[in-house]
C-alpha positions as a printed NumPy array, in Angstrom:
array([[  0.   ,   0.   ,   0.   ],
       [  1.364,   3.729,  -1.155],
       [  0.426,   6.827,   0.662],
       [  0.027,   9.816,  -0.563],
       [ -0.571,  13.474,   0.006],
       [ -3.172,  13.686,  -3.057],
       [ -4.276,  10.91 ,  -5.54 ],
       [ -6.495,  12.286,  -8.616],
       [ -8.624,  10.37 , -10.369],
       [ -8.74 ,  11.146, -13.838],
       [ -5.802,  12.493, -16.203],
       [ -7.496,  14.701, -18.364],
       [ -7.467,  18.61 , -18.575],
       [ -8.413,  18.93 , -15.109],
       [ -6.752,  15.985, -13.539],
       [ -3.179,  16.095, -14.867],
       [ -3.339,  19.901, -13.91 ],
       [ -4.278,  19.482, -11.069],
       [ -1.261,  16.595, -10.206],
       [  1.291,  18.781, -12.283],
       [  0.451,  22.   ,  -9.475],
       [  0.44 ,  19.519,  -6.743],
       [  3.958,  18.231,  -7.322],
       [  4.972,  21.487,  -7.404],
       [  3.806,  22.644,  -4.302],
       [  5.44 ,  19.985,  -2.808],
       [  2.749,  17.22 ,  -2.323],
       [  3.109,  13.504,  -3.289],
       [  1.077,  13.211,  -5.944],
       [ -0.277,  10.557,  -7.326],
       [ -2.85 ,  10.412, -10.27 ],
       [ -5.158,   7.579, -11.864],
       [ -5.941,   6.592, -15.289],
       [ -7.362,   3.767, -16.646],
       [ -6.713,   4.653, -20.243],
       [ -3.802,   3.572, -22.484],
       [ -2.382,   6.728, -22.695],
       [ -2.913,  10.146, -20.353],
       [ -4.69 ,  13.299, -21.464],
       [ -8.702,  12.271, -21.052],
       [-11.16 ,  12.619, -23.595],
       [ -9.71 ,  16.288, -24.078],
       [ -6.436,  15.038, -25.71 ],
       [ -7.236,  11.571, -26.627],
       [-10.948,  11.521, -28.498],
       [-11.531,  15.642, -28.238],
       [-10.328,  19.066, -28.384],
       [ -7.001,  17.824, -29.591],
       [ -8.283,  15.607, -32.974],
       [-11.053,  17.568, -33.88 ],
       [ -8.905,  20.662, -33.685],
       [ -6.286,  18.368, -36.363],
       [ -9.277,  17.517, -38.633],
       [-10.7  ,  21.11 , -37.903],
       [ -6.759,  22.396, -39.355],
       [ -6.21 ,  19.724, -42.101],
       [ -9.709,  20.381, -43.39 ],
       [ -9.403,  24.195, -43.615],
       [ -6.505,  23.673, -45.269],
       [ -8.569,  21.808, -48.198],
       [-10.986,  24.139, -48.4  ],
       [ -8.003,  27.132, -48.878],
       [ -6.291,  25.368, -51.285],
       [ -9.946,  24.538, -53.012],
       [-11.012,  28.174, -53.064],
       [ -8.446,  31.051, -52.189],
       [ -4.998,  29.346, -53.788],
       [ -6.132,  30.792, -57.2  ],
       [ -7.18 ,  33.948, -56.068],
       [ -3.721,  34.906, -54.777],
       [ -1.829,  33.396, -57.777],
       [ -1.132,  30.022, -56.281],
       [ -2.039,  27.78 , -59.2  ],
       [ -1.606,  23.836, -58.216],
       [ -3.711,  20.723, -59.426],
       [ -7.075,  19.999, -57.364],
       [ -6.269,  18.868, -53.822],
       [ -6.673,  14.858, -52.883],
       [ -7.963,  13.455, -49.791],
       [ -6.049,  10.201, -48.542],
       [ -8.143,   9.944, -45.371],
       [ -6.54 ,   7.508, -44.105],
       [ -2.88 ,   9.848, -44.161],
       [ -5.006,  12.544, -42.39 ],
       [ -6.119,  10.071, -39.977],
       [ -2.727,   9.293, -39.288],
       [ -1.93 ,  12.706, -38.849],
       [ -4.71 ,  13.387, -36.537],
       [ -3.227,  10.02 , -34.732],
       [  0.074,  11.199, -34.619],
       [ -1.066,  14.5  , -33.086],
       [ -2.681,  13.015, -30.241],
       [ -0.239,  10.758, -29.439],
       [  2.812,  14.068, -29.626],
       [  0.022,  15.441, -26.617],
       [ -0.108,  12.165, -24.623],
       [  3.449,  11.645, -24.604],
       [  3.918,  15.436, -23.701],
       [  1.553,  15.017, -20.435],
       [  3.236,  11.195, -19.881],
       [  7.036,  13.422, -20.258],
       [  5.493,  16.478, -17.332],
       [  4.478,  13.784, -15.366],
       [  8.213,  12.289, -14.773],
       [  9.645,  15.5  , -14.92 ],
       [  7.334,  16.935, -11.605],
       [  7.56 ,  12.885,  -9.801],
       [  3.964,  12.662, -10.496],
       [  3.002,   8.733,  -9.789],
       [  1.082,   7.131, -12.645],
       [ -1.253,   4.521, -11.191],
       [ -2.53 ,   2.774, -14.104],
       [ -6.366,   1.289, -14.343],
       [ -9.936,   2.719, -13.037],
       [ -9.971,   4.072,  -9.487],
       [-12.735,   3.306,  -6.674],
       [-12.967,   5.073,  -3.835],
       [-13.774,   2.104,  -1.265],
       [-13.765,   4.661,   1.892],
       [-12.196,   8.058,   2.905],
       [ -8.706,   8.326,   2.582],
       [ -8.18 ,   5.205,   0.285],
       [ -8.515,   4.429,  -3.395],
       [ -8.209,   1.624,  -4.78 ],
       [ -6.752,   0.481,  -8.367],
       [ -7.015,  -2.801,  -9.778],
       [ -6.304,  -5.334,  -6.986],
       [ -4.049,  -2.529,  -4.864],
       [ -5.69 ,   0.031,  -2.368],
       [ -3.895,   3.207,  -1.896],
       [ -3.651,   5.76 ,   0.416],
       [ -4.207,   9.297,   0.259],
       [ -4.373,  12.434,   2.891],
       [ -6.49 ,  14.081,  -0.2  ],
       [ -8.448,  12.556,  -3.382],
       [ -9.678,  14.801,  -5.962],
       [-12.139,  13.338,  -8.526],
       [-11.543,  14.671, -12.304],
       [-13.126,  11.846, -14.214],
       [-15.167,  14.216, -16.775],
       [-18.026,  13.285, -18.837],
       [-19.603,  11.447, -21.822],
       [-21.405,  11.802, -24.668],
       [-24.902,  11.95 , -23.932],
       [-27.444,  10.299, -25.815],
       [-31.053,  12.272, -27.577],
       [-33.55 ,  12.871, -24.859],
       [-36.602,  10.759, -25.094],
       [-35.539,   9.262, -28.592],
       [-35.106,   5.288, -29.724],
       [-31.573,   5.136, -30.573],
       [-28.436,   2.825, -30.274],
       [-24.916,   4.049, -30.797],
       [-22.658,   1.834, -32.349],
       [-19.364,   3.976, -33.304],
       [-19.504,   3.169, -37.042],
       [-23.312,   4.476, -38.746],
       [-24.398,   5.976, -34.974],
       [-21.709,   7.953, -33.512],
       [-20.846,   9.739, -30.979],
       [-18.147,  12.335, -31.622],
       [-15.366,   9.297, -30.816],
       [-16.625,   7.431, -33.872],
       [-16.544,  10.47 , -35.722],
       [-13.049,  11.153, -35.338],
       [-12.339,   7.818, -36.623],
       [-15.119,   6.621, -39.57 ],
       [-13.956,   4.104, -41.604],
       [-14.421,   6.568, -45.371],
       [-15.63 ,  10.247, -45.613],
       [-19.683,   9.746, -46.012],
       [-21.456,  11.079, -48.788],
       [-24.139,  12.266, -46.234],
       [-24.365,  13.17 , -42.158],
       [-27.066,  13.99 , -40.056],
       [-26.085,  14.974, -37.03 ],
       [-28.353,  15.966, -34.18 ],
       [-27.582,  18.866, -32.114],
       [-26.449,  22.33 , -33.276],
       [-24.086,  22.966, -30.5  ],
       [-19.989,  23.367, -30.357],
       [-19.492,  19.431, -30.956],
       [-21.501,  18.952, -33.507],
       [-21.062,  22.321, -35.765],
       [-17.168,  21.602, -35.407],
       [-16.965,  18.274, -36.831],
       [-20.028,  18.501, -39.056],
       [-18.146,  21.729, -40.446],
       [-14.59 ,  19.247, -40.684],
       [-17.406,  16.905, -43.139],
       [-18.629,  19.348, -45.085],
       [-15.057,  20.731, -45.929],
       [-14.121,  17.394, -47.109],
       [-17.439,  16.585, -49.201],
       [-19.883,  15.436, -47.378],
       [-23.902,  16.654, -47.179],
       [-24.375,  17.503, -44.21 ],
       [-27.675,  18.661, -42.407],
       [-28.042,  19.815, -38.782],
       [-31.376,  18.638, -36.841],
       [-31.499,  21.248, -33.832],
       [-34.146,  21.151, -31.25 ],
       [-34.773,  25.101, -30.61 ],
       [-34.682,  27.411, -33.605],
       [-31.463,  28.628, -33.184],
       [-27.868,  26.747, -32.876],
       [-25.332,  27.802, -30.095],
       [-28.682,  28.561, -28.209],
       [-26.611,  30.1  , -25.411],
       [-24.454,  32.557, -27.062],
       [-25.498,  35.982, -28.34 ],
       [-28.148,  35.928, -30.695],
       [-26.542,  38.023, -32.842],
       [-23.467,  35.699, -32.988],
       [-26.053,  33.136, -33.68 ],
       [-27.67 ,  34.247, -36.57 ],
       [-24.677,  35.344, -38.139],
       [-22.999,  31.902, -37.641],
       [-25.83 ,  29.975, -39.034],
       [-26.208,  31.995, -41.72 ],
       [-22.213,  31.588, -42.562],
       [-22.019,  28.206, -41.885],
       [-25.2  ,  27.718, -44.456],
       [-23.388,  29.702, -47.435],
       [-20.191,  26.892, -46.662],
       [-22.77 ,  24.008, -47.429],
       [-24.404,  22.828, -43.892],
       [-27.944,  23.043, -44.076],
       [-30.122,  23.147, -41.209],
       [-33.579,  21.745, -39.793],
       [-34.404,  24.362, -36.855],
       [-37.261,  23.602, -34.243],
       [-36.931,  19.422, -34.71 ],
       [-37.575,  16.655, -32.5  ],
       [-35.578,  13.501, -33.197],
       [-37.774,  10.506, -32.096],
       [-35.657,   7.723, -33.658],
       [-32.623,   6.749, -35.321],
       [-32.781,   3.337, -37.139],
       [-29.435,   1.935, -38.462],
       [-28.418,  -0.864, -40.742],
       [-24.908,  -2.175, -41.094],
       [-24.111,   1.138, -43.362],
       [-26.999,   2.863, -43.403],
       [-29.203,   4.834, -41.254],
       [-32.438,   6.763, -40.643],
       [-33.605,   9.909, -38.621],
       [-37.032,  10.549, -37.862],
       [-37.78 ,  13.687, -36.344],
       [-41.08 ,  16.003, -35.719],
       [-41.334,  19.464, -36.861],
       [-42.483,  20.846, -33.409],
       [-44.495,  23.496, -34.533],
       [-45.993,  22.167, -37.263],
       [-46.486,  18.884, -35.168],
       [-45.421,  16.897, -38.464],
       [-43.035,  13.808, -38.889],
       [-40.732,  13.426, -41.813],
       [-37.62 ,  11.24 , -42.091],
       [-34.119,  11.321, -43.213],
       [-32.154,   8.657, -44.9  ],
       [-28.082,   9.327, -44.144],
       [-24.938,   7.267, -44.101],
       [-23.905,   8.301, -41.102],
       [-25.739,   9.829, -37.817],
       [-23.595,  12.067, -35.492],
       [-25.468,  12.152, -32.553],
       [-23.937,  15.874, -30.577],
       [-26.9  ,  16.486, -27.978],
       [-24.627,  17.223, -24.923],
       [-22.002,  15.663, -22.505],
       [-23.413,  14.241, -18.9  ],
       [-20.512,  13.651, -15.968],
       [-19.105,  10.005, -15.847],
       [-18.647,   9.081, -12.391],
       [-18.882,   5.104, -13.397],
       [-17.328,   2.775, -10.945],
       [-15.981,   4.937,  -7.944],
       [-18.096,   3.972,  -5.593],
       [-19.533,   7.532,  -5.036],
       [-23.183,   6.034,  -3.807],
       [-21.374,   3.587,  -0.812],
       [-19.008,   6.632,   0.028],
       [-22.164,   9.056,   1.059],
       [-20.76 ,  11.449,  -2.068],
       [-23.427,  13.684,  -2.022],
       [-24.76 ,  14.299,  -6.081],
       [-26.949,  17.324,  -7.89 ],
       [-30.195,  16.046,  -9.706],
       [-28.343,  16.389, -12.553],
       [-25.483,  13.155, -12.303],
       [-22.641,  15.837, -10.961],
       [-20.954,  16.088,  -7.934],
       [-22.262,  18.281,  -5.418],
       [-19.272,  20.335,  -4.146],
       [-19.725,  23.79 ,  -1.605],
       [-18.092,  26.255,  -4.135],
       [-14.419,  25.524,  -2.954],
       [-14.706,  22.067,  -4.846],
       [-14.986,  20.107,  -1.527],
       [-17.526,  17.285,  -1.119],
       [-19.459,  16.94 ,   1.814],
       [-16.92 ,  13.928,   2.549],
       [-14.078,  15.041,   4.069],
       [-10.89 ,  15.089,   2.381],
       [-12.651,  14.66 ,  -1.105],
       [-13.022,  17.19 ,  -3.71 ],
       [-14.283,  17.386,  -7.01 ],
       [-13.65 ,  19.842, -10.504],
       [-14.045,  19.449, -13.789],
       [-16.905,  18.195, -16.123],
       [-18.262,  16.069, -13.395],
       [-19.302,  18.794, -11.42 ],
       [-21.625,  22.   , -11.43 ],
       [-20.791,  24.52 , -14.506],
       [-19.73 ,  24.527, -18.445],
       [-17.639,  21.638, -19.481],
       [-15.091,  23.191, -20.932],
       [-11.252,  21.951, -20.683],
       [ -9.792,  25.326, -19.292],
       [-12.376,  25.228, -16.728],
       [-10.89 ,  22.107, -15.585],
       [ -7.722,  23.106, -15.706],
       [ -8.651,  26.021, -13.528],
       [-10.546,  24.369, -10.939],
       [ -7.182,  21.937, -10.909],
       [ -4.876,  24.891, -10.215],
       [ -7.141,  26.099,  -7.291],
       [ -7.435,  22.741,  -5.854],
       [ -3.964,  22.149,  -5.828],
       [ -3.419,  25.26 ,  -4.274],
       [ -5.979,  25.395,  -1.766],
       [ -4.388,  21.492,  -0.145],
       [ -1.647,  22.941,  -0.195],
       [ -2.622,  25.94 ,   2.067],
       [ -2.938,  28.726,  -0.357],
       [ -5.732,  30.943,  -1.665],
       [ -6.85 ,  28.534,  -4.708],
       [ -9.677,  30.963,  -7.127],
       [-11.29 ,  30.953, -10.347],
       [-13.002,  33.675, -11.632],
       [-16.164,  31.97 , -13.471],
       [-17.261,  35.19 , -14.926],
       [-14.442,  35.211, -16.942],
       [-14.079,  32.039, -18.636],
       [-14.167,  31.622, -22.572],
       [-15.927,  29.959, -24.981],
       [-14.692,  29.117, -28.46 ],
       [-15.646,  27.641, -31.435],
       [-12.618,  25.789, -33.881],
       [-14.942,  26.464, -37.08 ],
       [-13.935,  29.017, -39.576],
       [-14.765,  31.78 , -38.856],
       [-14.163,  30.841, -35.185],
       [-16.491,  32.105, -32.415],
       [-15.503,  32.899, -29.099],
       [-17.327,  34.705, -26.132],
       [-16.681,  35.706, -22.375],
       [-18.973,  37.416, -20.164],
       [-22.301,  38.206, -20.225],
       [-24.529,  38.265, -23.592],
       [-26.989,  40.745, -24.438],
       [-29.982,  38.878, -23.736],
       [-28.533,  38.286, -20.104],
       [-28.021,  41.969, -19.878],
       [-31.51 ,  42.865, -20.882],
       [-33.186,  40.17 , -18.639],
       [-30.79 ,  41.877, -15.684],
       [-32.235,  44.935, -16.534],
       [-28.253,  46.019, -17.154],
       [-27.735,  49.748, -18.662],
       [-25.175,  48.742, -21.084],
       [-23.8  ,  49.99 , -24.502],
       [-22.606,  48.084, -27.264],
       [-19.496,  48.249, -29.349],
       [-19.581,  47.09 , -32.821],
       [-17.045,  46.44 , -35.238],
       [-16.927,  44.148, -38.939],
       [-14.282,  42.372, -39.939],
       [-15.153,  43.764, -43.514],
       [-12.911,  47.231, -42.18 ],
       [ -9.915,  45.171, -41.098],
       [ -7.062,  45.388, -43.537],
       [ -5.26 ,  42.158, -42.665],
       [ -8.689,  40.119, -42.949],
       [ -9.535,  41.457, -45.868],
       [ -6.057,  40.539, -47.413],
       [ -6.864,  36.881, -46.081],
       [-10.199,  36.12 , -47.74 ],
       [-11.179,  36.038, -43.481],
       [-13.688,  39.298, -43.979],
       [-16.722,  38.417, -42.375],
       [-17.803,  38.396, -39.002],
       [-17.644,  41.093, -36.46 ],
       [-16.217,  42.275, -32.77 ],
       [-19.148,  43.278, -30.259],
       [-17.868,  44.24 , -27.325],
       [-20.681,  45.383, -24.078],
       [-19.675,  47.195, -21.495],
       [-21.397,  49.01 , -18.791],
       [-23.654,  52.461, -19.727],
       [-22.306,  54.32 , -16.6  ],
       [-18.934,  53.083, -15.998],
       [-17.742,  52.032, -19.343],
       [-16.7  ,  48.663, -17.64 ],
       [-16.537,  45.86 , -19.941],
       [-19.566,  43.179, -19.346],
       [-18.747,  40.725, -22.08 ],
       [-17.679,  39.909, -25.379],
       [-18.717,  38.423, -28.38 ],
       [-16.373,  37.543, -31.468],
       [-16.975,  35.838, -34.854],
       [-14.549,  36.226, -37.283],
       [-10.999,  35.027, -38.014],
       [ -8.676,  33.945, -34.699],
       [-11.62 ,  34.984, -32.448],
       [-10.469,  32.267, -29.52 ],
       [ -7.177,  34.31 , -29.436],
       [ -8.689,  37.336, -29.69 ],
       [-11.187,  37.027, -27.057],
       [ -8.368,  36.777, -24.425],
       [ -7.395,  40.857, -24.814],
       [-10.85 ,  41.111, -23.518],
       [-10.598,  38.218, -20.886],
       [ -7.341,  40.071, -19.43 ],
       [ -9.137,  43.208, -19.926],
       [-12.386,  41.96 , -17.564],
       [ -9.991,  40.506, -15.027],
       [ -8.455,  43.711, -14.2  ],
       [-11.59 ,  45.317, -14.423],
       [-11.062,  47.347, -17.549],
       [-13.323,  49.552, -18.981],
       [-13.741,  49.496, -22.527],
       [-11.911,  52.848, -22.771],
       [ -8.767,  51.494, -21.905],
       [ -9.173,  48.826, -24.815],
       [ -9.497,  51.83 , -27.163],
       [ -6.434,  54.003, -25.647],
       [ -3.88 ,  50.707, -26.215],
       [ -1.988,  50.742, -29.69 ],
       [ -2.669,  47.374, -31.623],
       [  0.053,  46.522, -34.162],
       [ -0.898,  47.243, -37.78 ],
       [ -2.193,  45.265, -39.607],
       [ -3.803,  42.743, -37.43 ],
       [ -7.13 ,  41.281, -36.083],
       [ -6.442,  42.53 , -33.034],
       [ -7.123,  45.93 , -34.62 ],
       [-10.653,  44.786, -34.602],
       [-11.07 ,  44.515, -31.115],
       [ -9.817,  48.069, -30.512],
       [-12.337,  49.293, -33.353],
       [-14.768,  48.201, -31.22 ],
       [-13.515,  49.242, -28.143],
       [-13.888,  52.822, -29.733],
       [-17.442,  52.228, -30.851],
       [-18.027,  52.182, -27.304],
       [-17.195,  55.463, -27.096],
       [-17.267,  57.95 , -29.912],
       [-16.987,  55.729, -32.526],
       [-14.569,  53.336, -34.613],
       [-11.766,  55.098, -37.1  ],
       [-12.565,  52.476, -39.83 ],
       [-16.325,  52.12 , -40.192]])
């Protein structure tokens, strides 16, 4: 039997974080994964591939449509999918090796296999039960499957995004169900490379919890690339063959069926926490009505010495948010101040353009019955997007009527995930859109867009 001053469960973006920090505040660290290689879905079926695919795919649709247009002339592009695969492959295995490489370098113990918790203090791996002064569970979440609908997921014609990452050829057509971030990335990676692809979203709007402005503007983009979209739909069933499959939905206002025949089904309706197998129940882990671990707000359980972050707890299951909540919990067992500003983490979308947010939207302003003003600024009046073929979208940036304090902001457009971290700095400091404006932005460069905007705050952009 080890012991331990901390043993995580879980190695992806909030687990290996959190065991990296540890070591290096001194703690013996320890952290659990039952997976071939570390990293969690984040790095092994997630953010990391789709972001290759995402990259190889743009690259396609460059060379496709903008090489001749700035005098590149080369035959028509060829997709070997099974090279790209490879690449996408090779990409995630660089990453894994990276976190397996931090982990020897910071004497973090790997203790390979899925981890229990049989009682406080003790976690047990395989056959061996360990001990540990602190256990933090980081064991994320899984695909979730379509509310109330007769379907079965195979991997290969039903997929979750795992299979999708993987599929055996390109399809001729997708359906996928769910207009969110999963599902508008990869079905935007299929449409690049061919495939028909239609979206089947329950509300009447995709990304239903951004801006509506952003909204619109993406769907409407995302449309003119090829992606065409079936707003206000119930999926009821998804009936699959060996290479074929079938979507029946209901038109919810017009209370009518219809069907869709597709070669594949990409089923994107949300990610639920995966707490499988520790033993939570028997422990007295107390859990939300939702599947997620009920933690106080510092990340502790109501079980002493066991904490929670991540995907499997309360808040948006993003991989940054993980990693925060890792760095805080890290920091407060080791007797420090450990915080994470949740008003100030970003969203982003890896389609082109990209979409990325922080803060509050509009419609939250509104319903707070917020005095705000709103900063506006297209991408059509940057120079350096223009030059790229990367014109459309726009910079909105809100900020507070009476204070000029920034509230939020809302980005579509070229490089909008970096982007939006000007404004993430900007929020943490407490900036007020003025001192956006009054900071010189190299010329030419996105960037410049943000500042534009940052003016329209006040008396107005220089460039629109």
């Amino acid at each position: 039997m080890a012991s331990y001053d901390v043993i995580i469960i879980g190695s992806g973006p909030g687990g290996y974080v959190c065991a990296i920090r540890c070591a290096q505040l001194g703690l013996k660290t320890a952290c659990v994964e039952g997976r071939e290689t570390l990293g969690g879905t984040c790095l092994n079926v997630g953010c990391i591939p789709s972001k290759a695919l995402l990259h190889a795919s743009h690259q396609l649709h460059e060379a496709e449509h903008n090489f001749e247009k700035m005098g590149l002339k080369v035959a028509a592009p060829k997709v070997d999918w099974k090279a790209m695969l490879a690449y996408k492959d090779d990409t995630i295995a660089q990453n894994t090796k990276g976190i397996e490489f931090l982990f020897k370098k910071n004497k973090v113990d790997w203790l390979k296999g899925w981890g229990a918790i049989p009682e406080a203090g003790k976690v047990k791996v395989g056959d061996e039960v360990h001990e540990a002064k602190h256990i933090v569970i980081a064991t994320g979440s899984e695909a979730a499957s379509i509310p109330g609908a007769e379907v079965e997921i195979d991997e290969k014609v039903v997929v979750t995004s795992t299979g999708a990452l993987e599929l055996a050829k390109i399809p001729k057509r997708m359906v996928v169900v769910g207009g969110g971030v999963i599902g508008l990335e990869l079905g935007s990676v299929y449409s690049r490379l061919g495939t028909e692809v239609t979206v089947i979203e329950y509300l009447d709007k995709v990304t239903p919890t951004m801006d509506g402005e952003v909204s619109k503007t993406f769907q409407r983009i995302l449309g003119r690339q090829g992606l065409s979209f079936v707003m206000g739909a119930a999926v009821s069933k998804v009936a699959a063959t060996k290479t074929k499959a079938k979507v029946t939905y209901t038109d919810r206002k017009k209370e009518t069926e219809h069907e869709i025949d597709t070669d594949v089904v990409l089923v994107s309706t949300g990610r639920k926490p995966f707490t499988d197998g520790l033993g939570l129940e028997a422990l007295g882990v107390k859990m939300t009505d939702r599947g997620q671990v009920a933690t106080d707000g510092h990340w502790k359980t109501n079980v002493e010495g066991v904490w929670a972050i991540g995907d499997c707890i309360e808040g948006p299951m993003l991989a940054h948010k993980a990693e925060d909540e890792g760095m805080a919990v890290a920091e407060s067992i080791a007797g420090q101040a450990g915080h994470v500003n949740y008003g100030v983490i970003p969203s982003v979308i890896y389609t082109h353009p990209e979409v990325a947010l922080v803060g509050a939207t509009e419609e939250e302003l509104k319903e707070a019955g917020r005095d705000y003003k709103v900063g506006k600024f297209n991408f059509m009046g940057n120079g350096r997007a223009k030059a790229n073929f990367a014109a459309d979208g726009f910079v909105k940036i809100l900020a507070d009527k009476a204070t000029d304090r920034v509230l939020g902001a809302h980005i579509i457009g070229p490089m909008a995930g970096d982007l939006i971290h000007e404004i993430c700095v900007g929020m943490e400091f407490g900036a007020a859109a003025e001192d956006i404006a009054r900071t010189c932005h190299a010329h030419p460069t996105y960037s410049e867009a943000v500042r534009e905007a940052a003016l329209a705050c006040g008396d107005g952009p220089i460039h629109s």
